[in-house]
N, C-alpha and C positions, 0 to 999 in steps of 0.2 A: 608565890608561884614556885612549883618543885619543879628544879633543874635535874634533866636526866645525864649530865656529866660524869658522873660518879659509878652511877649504876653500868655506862659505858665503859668507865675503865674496869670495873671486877667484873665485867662480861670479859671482856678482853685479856683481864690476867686468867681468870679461868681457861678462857680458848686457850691461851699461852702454856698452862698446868699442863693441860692435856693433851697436847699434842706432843710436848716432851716427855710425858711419861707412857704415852704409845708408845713410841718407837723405843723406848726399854724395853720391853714386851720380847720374850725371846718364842720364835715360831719355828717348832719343828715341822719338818717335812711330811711326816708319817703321821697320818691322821689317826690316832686313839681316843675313842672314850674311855675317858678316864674316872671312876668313880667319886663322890663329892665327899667332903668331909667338914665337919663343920668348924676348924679351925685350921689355920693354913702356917706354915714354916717357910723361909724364904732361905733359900744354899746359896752357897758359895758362887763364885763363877767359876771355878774349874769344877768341874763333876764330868762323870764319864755316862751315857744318856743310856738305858737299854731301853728300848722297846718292844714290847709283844703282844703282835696283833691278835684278832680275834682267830686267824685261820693258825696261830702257833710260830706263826715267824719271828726270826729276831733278830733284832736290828741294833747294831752296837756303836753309838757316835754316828745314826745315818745310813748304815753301809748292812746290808744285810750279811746273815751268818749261818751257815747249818748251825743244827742244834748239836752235833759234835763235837764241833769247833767253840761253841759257847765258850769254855771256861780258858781257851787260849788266847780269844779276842781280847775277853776281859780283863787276863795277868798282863796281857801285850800295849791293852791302853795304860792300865796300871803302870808298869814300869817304866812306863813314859812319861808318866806325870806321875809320881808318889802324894798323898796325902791330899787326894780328892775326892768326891764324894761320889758313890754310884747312885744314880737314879732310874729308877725301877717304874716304867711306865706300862702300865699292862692295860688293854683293855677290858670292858669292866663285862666282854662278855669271855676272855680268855678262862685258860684254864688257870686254875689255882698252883697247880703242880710246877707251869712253866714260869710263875711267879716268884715261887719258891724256891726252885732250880738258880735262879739269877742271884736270888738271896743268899744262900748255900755260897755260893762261888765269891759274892761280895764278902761273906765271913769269912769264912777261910783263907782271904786275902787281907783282911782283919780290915774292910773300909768302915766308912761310914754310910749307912743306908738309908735312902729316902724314898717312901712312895708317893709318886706323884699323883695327885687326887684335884679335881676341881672345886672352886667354894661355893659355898648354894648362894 
């Protein structure tokens, strides 16, 4: 006779897996489609988050920013935390230029750059 014991505990360590590696799941605020890519990098936990929506905004750690101020948010989170990584979350219907702009500014603060991209 097959005892279902067994198959109840790796039900159970599985529920277990999964609900602690949920709540690792880091969820920002600002809802972006982000484009897919078909291999994925995993950062740091300090990184400095930019966001930019489809309508051009930008959103720096959360906190929205004119586009003037971009490159002062940026040296301003920087200097705050040195040797973290910027991530660059665009949406996948923004412009290219404001993508680029964000990059531009994480160079010449010499970070390290990561675009954020969902995996198929």
């Amino acid at each position: 006779m097959f005892s279902q014991s067994s198959l109840t505990d790796i039900i159970l360590l599985l529920l277990i897996f999964f609900l602690l590696t949920s709540s690792f799941v880091t969820n920002f605020g600002i809802r972006v489609n982000v484009p897919q890519a078909e291999s994925s990098v995993t950062t740091e936990a300090q990184q400095i988050s930019v966001a930019i929506t489809q309508e051009g905004d930008f959103f720096v750690n959360g906190e929205q920013v004119p586009r003037g101020n971009l490159s002062i948010s940026i040296r301003e989170a920087y200097q705050n935390s040195p040797n973290v990584t910027l991530v660059v979350r665009a949406d996948r219907d923004a412009r290219i230029d404001d993508a680029v702009r964000v990059m531009n500014i994480g160079q010449a603060l010499n970070m390290n750059i990561v675009m954020a991209t969902e995996r198929n």
